[in-house]
C-alpha positions in Angstrom: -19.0 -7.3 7.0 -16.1 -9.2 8.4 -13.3 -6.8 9.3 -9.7 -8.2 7.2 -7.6 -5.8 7.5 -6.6 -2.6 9.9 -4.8 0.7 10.3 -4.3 3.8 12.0 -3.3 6.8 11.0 -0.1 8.2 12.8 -1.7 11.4 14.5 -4.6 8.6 15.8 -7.3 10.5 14.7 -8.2 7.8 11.8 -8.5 4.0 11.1 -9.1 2.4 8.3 -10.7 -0.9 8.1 -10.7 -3.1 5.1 -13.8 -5.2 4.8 -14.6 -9.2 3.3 -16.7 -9.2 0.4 -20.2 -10.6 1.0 -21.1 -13.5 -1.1 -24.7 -12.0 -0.9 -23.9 -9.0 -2.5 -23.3 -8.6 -6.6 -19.6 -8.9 -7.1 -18.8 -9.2 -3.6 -18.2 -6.2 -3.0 -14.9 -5.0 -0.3 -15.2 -2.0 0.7 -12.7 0.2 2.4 -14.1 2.4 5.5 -12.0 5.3 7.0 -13.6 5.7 10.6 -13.1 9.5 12.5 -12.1 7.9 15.3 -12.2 10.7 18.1 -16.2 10.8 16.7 -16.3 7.4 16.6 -18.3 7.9 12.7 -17.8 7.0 9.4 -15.2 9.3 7.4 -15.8 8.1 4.2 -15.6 4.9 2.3 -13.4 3.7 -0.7 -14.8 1.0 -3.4 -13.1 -0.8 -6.1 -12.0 -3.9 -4.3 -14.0 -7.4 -4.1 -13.4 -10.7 -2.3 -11.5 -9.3 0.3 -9.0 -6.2 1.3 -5.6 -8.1 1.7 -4.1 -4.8 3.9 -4.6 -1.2 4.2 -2.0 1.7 5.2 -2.1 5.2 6.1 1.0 7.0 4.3 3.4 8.2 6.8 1.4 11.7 7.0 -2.1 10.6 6.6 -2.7 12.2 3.4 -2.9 9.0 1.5 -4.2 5.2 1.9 -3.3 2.6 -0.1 -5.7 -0.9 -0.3 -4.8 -4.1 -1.8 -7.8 -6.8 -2.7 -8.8 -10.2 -3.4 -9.4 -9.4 -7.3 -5.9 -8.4 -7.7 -6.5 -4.3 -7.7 -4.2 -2.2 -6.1 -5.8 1.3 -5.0 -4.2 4.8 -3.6 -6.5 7.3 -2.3 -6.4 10.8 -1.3 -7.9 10.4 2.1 -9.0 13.9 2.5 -10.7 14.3 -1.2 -11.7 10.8 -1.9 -10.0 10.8 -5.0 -8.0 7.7 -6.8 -4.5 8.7 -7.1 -3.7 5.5 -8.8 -4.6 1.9 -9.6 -4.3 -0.8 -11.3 -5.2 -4.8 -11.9 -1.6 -6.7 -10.8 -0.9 -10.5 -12.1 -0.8 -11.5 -8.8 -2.8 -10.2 -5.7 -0.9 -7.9 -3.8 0.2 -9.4 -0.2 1.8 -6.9 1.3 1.8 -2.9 0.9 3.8 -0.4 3.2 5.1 3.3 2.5 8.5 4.4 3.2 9.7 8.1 4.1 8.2 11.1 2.6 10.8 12.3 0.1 11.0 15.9 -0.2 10.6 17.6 -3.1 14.1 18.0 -5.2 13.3 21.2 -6.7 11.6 22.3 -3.8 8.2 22.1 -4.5 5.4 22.0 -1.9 4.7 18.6 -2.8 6.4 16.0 -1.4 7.0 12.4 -2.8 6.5 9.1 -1.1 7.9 5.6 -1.4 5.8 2.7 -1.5 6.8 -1.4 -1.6 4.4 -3.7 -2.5 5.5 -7.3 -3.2 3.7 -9.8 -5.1 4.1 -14.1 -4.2 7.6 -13.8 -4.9 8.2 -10.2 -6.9 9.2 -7.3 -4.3 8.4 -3.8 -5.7 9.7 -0.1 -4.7 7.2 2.3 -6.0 8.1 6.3 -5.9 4.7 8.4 -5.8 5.6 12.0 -7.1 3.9 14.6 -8.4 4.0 15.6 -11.8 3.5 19.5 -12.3 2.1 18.8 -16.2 -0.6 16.8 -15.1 -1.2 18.1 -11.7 -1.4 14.8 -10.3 0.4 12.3 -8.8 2.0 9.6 -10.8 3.9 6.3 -9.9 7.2 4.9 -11.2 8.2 1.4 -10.2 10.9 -0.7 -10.0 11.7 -4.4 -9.0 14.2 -5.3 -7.0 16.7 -7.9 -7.7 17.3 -11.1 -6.0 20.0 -12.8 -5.8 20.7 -15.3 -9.3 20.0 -18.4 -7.4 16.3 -17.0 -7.4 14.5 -16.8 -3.7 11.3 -17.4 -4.1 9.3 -16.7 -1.0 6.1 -14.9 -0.8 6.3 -12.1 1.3 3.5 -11.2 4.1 4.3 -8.9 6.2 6.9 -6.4 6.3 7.8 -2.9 7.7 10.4 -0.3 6.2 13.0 1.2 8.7 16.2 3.5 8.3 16.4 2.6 4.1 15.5 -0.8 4.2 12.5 -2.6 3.6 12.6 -6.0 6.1 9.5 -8.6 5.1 8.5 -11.5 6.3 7.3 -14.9 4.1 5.0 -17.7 4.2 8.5 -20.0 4.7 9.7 -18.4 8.1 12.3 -16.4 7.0 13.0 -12.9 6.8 14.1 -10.6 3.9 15.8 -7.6 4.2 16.1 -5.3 1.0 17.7 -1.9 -0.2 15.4 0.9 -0.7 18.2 3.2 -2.1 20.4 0.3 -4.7 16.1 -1.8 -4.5 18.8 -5.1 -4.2 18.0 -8.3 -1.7 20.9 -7.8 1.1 19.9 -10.8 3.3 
């Protein structure tokens, strides 16, 4: 299958490549592949996505992958025990997902939570992945952020999150730079 999307982990030691769906194949099928890449061999291999992956990213420590797709599912997966963390169908397919920082844990719990922004054609999203003791699991809270009231509606590509803010590029040529902390549209 045709290779759509990329990523390496930030120690190196993994890239994941998000595949087109074959026509030829029952629900054209996307799958997800996480290569060992000092082995150069398959690490294991993530379903759930058809048409095509739209992007893939390591979180900042590896631990987790997130995978966007052509049928409008949204997937996290715990790269080291295959398991889903989360997903879900979206009204829109998701262009664009990229973590933030690892947040440490407020009461000082080994597990740590992570920020996620996803956007939508013209909806921007800040996601906070934390674990909920209860359950044992992760969980993820979301919330949009606001434009401003003149409405900017620009579908947003690509993007990248540095020191609080989350800067994104759209199909229009301009670029967006958003709050992580107040999740507000600052230019």
């Amino acid at each position: 299958n045709e290779v759509s999307a990329l990523d390496i982990s930030a120690n190196g030691k993994l890239v994941a490549s998000g595949q087109l769906g074959s026509p030829g194949r029952k629900g054209a099928v996307a799958p997800v592949v996480v290569w060992d890449f000092d082995n150069r061999q398959k690490y294991t291999e993530f379903g759930g996505l058809s048409h095509s992956v739209l992007c893939v990213k390591f979180s900042p420590d590896g631990r987790f992958l997130v995978a966007t797709g052509g049928n409008q599912m949204i997937f996290v997966w715990d790269v080291s025990t295959a398991e889903v963390v989360y997903s879900r169908r979206t009204e829109s397919p998701c262009s664009l997902a990229v973590w933030g920082p690892i947040l440490e844990n407020p009461s000082g719990g080994r597990y740590p939570s992570y920020q996620l922004c996803t956007t939508y054609d013209s909806q921007v999203l800040v996601h906070l992945m934390s674990f909920d003791i209860k359950s044992m699991c992760y969980s993820l809270s979301s919330d949009a952020v606001q434009f401003p009231p003149s409405g900017l509606q620009r579908k947003h590509i690509c993007g990248v999150v540095k020191d609080g803010f989350l800067l994104t590029g759209t199909s229009a040529g301009d670029m967006c730079i958003f709050s992580l902390q107040s999740k507000v549209f600052r230019a």
